[in-house]
C-alpha positions in Angstrom: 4.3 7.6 12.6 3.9 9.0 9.4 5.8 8.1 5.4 5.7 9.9 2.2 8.4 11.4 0.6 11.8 12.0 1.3 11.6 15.1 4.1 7.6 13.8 4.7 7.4 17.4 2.4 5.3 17.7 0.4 3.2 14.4 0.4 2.5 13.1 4.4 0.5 10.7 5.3 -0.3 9.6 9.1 -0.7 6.8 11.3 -2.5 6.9 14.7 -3.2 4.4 17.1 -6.6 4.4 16.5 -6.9 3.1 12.7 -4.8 0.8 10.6 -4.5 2.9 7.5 -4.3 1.6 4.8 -1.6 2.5 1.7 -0.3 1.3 -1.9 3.4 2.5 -3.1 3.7 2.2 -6.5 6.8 1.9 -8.1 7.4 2.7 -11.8 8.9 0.2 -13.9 9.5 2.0 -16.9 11.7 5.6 -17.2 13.2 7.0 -14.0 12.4 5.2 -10.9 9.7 7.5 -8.7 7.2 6.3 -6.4 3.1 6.9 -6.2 1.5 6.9 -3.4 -2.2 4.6 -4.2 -3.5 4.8 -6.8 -4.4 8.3 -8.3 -2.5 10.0 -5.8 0.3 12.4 -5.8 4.4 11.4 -7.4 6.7 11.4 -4.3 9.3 11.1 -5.8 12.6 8.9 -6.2 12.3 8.0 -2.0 10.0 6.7 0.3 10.5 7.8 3.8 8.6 6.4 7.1 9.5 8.8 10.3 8.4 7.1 13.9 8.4 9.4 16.9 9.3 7.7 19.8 7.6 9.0 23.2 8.6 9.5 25.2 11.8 9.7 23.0 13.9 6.8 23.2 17.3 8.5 22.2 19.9 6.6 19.6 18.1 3.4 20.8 16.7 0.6 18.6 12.8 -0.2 18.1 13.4 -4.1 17.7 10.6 -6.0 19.2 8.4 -2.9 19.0 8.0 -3.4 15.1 6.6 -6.2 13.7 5.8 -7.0 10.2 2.8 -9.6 9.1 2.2 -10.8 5.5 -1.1 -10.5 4.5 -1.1 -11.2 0.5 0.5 -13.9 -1.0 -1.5 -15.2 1.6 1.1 -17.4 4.1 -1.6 -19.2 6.0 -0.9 -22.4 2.9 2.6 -22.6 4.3 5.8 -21.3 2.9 6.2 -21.0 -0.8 8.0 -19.1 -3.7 5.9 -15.8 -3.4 5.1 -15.8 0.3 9.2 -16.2 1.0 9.7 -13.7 -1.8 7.8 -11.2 -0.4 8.7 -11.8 2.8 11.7 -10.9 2.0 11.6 -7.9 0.6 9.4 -6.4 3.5 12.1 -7.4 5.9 14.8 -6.7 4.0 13.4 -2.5 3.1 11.1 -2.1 6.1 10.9 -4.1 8.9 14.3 -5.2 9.7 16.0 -1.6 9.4 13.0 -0.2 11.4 14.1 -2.8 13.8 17.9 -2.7 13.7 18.1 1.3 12.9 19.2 3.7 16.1 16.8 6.4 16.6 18.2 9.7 16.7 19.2 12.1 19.7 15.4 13.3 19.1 13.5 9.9 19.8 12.7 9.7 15.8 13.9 7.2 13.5 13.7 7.8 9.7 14.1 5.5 7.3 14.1 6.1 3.3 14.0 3.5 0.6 14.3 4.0 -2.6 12.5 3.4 -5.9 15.3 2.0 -7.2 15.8 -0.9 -4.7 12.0 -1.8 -5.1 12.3 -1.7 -8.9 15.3 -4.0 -8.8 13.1 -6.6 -6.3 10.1 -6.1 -8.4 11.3 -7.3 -11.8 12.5 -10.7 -9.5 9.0 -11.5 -8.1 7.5 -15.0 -8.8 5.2 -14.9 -11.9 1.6 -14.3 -11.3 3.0 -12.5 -7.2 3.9 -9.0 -8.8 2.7 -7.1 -5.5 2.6 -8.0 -2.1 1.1 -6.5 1.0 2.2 -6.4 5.2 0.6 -5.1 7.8 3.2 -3.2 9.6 2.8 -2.4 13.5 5.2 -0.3 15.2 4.9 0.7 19.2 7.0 3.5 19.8 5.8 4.0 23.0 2.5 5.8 23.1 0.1 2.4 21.5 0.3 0.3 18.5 0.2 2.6 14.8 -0.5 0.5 11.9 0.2 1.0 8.7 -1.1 -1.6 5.6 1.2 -1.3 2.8 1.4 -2.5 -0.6 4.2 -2.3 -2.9 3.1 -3.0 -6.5 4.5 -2.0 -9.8 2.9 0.7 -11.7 
């Protein structure tokens, strides 16, 4: 699996099966909308992009129960509340549930972009205080479990 910007050119980052690796998208909230990629790192641009090989490839198919998405901060261990549904919401609603519901192409891959724009919009809506929130994404596409830590915080 690996995300970055649109075209994974030219900021790529990668996720094996042997690490979780860990990652922060920043998204501006003042002038255009454009994406960082943690903190100090390189402008991406206006689109984040997350390409999963399947393999062997799993042609115009859908990933479903291979992705999973876990909440890790707000914390949800207290029970549901404003910022752990918030936040919830927006990882499935961007991430998890197209990586889930998307066909994969006649390649095996599935790429899926979102853009700064869309995180902006859910951004200025988070619960006071809940600003950022962070899932531990795991996605099997056939060859072991990659998983990627994300954050999504304003910048």
């Amino acid at each position: 699996m690996s995300f970055g910007s649109k075209g994974l050119a030219p900021t790529t980052g990668t996720v094996t099966t042997t690490i979780t690796v860990p990652a922060t998208l920043y998204v501006s909230m003042n002038g255009p909308p454009i994406f960082q990629l943690d903190a100090g790192g390189p402008f991406i641009g206006d689109v984040f992009e997350i390409c999963v090989m399947t393999s062997p490839p799993a042609v115009r198919t859908h990933l479903g129960v291979r992705v999973t998405g876990v909440l890790e901060d707000p914390s949800p261990t207290g029970g549901a509340s404003g910022p752990v549904n918030f936040w919830q919401n927006v990882f499935a609603t961007f991430l998890v549930v197209p990586l889930q519901d998307n066909q994969t192409e006649s390649n095996g891959v599935l790429k899926l972009d979102v853009t700064a724009q869309s995180l902006r919009n859910a951004i200025v809506n988070a619960p006071p205080g809940y600003s950022s929130g962070r899932m531990l994404i795991t996605i099997d596409p056939g060859d072991g479990q990659h998983k990627l830590d994300l954050t999504i915080a304003p910048r």
